[in-house]
Phi, psi and omega in degrees: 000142183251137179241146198229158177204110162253175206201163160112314173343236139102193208249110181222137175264173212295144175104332212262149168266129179245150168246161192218151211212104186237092192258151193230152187205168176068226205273076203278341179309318190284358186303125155252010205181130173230143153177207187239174162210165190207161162203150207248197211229153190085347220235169175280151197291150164195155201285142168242347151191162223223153181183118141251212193284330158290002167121340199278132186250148179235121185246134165283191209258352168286341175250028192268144188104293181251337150267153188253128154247142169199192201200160198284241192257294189316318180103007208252348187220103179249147132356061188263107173292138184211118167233151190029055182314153197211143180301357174269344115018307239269150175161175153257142082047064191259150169248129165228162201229126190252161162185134177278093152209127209073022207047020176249163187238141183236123136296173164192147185247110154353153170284345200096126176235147184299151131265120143199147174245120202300149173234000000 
């Protein structure tokens, strides 16, 4: 089992940066994947960028440019850099966690965190 605590969220007006904050605890050795998702409110959960355990990144092409995902030394705490922020932003905020262990694959999810932005 992965326990996710995310941090970072709030109220920004449009232009403005937020950073998000994802610690992962219990069984971190299987991460093969850290990221983010998001969902507005009507609308489907959708990926907004991707980092796995080798470094490699995904972005959707609505944040490409302006948020950075990354993640620490350990691989256990990842990152969302949000710089020019646009009020279609506005959604919560989920970290999910991928992980390889025993060949079986698991995901796991955040609790969420709100983002919005004001315009």
């Amino acid at each position: 089992q992965v326990q996710l605590v995310e941090s970072g969220g709030g109220l920004v007006q449009a232009g403005g940066s937020l950073r998000l904050s994802c610690a992962a605890s219990g069984s971190v050795f299987g991460i093969t994947a850290m990221g983010w998702y998001r969902q507005a409110p009507g609308k489907q959960r959708e990926l907004v960028a991707t980092i796995t355990s080798a470094g490699s990144t995904n972005y959707a092409d609505s944040v490409k440019g302006r948020f950075t995902i990354s993640s620490d030394s350990a691989k256990i705490t990842v990152y969302l850099q949000m710089n020019s922020l646009k009020p279609e932003d506005t959604a919560v905020y989920y970290c999910n966690v991928e992980s390889l262990t025993d060949q079986i694959a698991d995901d796991y999810w955040g609790q969420g965190t709100q983002v919005t932005v004001s315009s």
